[in-house]
N, C-alpha and C positions, 0 to 999 in steps of 0.2 A: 571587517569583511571588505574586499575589494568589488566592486561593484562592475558590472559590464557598462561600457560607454553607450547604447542604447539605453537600457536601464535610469541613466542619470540622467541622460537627455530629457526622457518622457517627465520622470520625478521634477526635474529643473523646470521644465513647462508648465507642469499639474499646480505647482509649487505655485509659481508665477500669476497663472490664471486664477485661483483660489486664494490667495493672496496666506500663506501657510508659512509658519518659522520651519528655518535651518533645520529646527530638530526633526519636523514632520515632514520633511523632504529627504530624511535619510529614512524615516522610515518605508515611504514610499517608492524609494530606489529599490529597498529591500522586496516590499511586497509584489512590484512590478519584473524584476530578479526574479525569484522562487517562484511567478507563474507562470513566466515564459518558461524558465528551463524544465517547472514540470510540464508545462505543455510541449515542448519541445522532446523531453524522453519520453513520453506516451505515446507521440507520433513516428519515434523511431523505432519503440516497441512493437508497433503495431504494423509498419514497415515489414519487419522484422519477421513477427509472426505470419504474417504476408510469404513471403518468400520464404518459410521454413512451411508453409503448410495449413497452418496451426491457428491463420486468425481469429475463430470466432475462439478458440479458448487463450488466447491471447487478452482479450477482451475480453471477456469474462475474467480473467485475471486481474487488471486494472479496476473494474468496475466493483470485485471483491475487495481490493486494495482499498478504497477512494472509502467506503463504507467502513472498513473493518476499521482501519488508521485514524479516520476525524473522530471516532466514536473511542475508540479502547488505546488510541496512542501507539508509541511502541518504542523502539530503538533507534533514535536519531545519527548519521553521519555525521562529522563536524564539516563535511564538505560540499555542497548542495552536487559536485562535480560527479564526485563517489557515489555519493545517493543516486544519483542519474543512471552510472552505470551497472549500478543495480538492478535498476529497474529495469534497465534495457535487455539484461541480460537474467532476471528470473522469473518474469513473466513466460517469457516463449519458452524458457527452461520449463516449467511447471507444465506449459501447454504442450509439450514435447513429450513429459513424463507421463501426460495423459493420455496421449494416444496408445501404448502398449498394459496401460495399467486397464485401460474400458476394454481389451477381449481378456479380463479376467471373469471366470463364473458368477454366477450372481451372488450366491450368499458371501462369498469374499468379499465382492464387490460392497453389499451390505454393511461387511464388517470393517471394512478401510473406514466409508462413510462416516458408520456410526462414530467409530473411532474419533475421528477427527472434527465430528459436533462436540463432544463429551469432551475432548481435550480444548475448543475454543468457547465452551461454556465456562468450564473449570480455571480457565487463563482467564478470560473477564472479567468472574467472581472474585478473584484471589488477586488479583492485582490489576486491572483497569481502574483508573485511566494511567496509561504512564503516558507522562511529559517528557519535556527536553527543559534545559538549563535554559533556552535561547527563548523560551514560550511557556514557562511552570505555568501548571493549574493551582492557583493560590484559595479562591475558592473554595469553601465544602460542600455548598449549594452546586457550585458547579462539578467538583467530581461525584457527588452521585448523582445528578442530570446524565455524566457523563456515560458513567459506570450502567444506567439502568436504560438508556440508549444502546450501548454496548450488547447488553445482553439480550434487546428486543433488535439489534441485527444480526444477532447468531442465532433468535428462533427462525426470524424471518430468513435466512438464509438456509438454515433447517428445513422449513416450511418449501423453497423452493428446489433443496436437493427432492424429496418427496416427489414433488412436482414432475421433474426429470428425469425422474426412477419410472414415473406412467409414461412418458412421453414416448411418440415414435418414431418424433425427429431424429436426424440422420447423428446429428451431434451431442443427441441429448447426453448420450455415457460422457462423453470426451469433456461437456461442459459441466457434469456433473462432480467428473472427477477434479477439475482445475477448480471448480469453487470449493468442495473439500480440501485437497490440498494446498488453497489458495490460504484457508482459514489456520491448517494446521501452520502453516509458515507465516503467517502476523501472531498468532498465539507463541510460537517458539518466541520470535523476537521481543514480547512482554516482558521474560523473562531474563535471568542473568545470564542464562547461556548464549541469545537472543545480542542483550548488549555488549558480552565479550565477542563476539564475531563484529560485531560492526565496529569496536574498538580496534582489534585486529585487521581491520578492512584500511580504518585509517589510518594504522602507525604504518602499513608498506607504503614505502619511500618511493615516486617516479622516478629518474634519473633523467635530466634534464640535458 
């Protein structure tokens, strides 16, 4: 992996002051890497949804991510670049799809819901936790930590669509509908259809 020149700096410092081998300063290049740029696409996301309309379910999008992902895993990018603009671009997408899908009638509304608890209950049970090559869960104490983690943040997630269905906030539909559909789209990506898109995310070629 090539590393950004900030990235190395800080690692080469961290490194230096802790007095840490070679090998644990590439690891630290890596983890100070992969914070910054997710912190970095979170805040362009959020930008993003900002100027589409859309932030508090933009946010809610994120916050459903951050939960769904450290718990049940999912389909990893080979490019943390690609992963980014992912992110950047399906969160506000999702929070976008919400605002025409909350003036649907209630019991539809209901049954989109339901829907998409049942299908990220039944995606956690049947195959969480998925790893990546760069990070296996080697473990069996840790995937079913993981797995039963997993499943006690799709009731809790459950428990909070509920929540939102009483509410009389202005946004409750809009946020109820992005952590539903927030869920349905990490539970896609568990599965094989899930990792051939992001397979096919990474073989398109930029042109330089």
């Amino acid at each position: 992996m090539s590393y950004l020149s900030f990235s190395k700096r800080c690692a080469s410092y961290l490194t230096a002051q802790a007095g840490l081998s070679p090998e644990k300063e590439l690891v630290l290049a890596y983890v100070i890497e992969v914070l910054a740029l997710n912190f970095f696409n979170i805040m362009i996301a959020l930008v993003l949804g900002l100027l589409l309309g859309v932030l508090p379910g933009t946010a809610t999008c994120i916050v459903t991510a951050l939960l769904f992902r450290y718990t049940a895993g999912g389909a990893h990018s080979n490019s943390p670049w690609r992963c980014g603009v992912m992110t950047i671009t399906v969160f506000p997408l999702i929070a976008l799809l919400a605002v025409p899908l909350s003036m649907l009638k209630q019991p539809y509304l209901d049954l989109l819901v339901a829907a998409a608890v049942l299908y990220g209950l039944l995606a956690v049970i049947l195959l969480a936790p998925v790893d990546s090559p760069s990070a296996p869960v080697v473990s069996p104490l840790r995937r079913k930590k993981l797995k039963a983690l997993s499943v006690i943040v799709v009731l809790v997630l459950a428990a909070l669509l509920v929540m939102l269905r009483q509410s009389q906030w202005v946004y409750a539909r809009q946020v109820m509908l992005c952590v539903a559909v927030s869920m349905a789209w990490f539970s896609f990506m568990l599965g094989r259809q899930g990792h051939w898109l992001v397979s096919f995310v990474d073989s398109i070629r930029v042109s330089r």
